[in-house]
N, C-alpha and C positions, 0 to 999 in steps of 0.2 A: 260332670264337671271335668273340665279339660284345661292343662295350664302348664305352658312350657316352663320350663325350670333352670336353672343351673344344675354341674352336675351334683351328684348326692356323694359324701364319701365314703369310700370302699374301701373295704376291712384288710385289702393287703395293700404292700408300698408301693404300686405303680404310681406314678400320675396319673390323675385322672384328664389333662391334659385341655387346653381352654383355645377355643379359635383353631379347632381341627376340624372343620367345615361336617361337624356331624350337631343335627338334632334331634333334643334330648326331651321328651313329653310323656308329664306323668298323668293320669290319669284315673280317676274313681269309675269304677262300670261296675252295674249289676247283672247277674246273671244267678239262676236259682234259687231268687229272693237272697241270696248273698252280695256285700258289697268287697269286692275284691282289690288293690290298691294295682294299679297298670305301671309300666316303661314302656317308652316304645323311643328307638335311636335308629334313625336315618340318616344316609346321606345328601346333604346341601350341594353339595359341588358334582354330583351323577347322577346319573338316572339308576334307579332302582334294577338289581340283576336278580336279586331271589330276598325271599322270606325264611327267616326263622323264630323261631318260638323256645322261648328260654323257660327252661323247668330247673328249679334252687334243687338244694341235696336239702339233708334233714337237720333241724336246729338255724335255718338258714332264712337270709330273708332275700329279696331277687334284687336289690339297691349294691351286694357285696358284687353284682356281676357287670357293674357300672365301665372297668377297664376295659373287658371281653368282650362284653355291646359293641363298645365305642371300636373296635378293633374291628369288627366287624361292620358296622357302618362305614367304616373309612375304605372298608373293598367295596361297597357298594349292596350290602345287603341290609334289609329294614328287620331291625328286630323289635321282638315284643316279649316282655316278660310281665310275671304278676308274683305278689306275696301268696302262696297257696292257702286253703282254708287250713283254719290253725295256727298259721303259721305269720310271724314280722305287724304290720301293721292292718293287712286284711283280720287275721284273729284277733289284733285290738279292737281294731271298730266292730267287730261282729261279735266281742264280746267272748268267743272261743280260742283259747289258745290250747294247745298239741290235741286236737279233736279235728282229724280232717272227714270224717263224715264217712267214711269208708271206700274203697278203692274205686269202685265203679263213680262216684262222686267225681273223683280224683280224676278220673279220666275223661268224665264228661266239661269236666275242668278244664282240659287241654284241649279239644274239639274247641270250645269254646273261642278260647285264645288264640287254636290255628283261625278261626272265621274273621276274628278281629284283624288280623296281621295281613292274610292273605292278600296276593294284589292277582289277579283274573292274568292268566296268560304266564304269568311266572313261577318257577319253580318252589317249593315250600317245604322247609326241614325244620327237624325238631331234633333239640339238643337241650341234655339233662345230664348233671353231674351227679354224681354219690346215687343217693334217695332218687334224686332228678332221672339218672341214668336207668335206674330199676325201671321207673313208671315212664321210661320215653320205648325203652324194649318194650315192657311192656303193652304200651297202645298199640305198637309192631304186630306182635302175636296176636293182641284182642281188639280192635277197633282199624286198624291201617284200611283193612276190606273195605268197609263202609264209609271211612271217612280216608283216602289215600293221601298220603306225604311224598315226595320224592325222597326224600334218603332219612338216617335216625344217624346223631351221632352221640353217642355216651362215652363219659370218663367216668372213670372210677367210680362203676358201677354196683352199687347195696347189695350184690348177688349173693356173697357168699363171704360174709366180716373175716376179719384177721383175727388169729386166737387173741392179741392183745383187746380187740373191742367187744369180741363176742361173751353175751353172759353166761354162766354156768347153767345146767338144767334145771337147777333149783332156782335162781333167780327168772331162768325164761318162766317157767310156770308161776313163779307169785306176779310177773310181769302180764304176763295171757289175764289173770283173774283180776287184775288192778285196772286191765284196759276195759276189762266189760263191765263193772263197777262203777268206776270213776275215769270215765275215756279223756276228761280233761286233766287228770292228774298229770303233776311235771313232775321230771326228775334231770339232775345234771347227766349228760352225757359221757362230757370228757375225750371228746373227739376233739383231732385236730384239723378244722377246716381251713387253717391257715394256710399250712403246708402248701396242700394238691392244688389247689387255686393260683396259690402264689406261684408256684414251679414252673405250671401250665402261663401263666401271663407274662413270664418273664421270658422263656421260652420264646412266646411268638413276638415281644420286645424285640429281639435278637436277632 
């Protein structure tokens, strides 16, 4: 099922901005007996110059990337993003929420998504924030060979948390044993996604 939309609102204050010759198409696709929730924002008024594929950070769902899309459509690039497993409206309908199935899952994930997006003859990049930006390096290092990208761009990258987010050893270890137990358990974060999203969109506003 396929159905152009309006846009969706976005969790920081940009505009989301109406009659900027970019269209906005959300879509349901399956893939791995999973039904995964799609964006895909093009531009109306150009011919398509390259592809990208948008990967969310963690606690996140790909609807909060609604301003950055469209920023990028308005240069002329077609992007494509999706809720990951686990994770916004794909983990509602599938019934799993914070359970993405394991990393290789995750990755096979983005392949996926690069196939969907790609247009034959143009160039194709992949861009992931936070969490996003961990597993866009990552397909870099593990999967690029076999399935190649032209370039990887990551913000604020999961690599290595700030003493204010990271848990103490005692909590990573009751965390490690809660994940193999009960991989769908939730717990509050307490991150702030507002911040680095917003700073980053207002930035390229400007």
């Amino acid at each position: 099922m396929t159905t152009a939309t309006e846009a969706a609102p976005a969790d920081h204050n940009m505009p989301a901005g109406e009659g900027d010759n970019v269209r906005r198409t959300e879509a349901w696709v399956e893939h791995d007996s999973h039904q995964f929730y799609t964006v895909t924002y093009e531009p109306t008024d150009q011919p398509v110059k390259a592809t990208v594929t948008f990967i969310h950070g963690i606690g996140e769902h790909i609807d909060r990337y609604d301003y950055l899309m469209r920023v990028f459509a308005r240069a002329g690039l077609r992007s494509h993003g999706y809720d990951q497993r686990g994770f916004g409206k794909t983990g509602q309908r599938n019934g799993v929420l914070g359970d993405s199935e394991g990393f290789e899952k995750v990755l096979d994930d983005v392949v996926a998504a690069n196939e969907r997006v790609r247009i034959d003859g143009l160039p194709h990049f992949l861009y992931g924030h936070s969490m996003g930006g961990l597993i866009v390096l990552s397909y870099g290092v593990l999967r690029n060979a076999q399935h190649p990208v032209t370039g990887i761009v990551s913000t604020g990258p999961a690599i290595h948390p700030d003493k204010s987010v990271r848990p103490g050893i005692l909590k990573r270890s009751s965390l490690s044993l809660v994940a193999r137990l009960l991989p769908s358990f939730q717990i509050e974060m307490h991150l702030d996604h507002h911040r680095g999203l917003t700073d980053m969109c207002t930035a390229m506003h400007h």
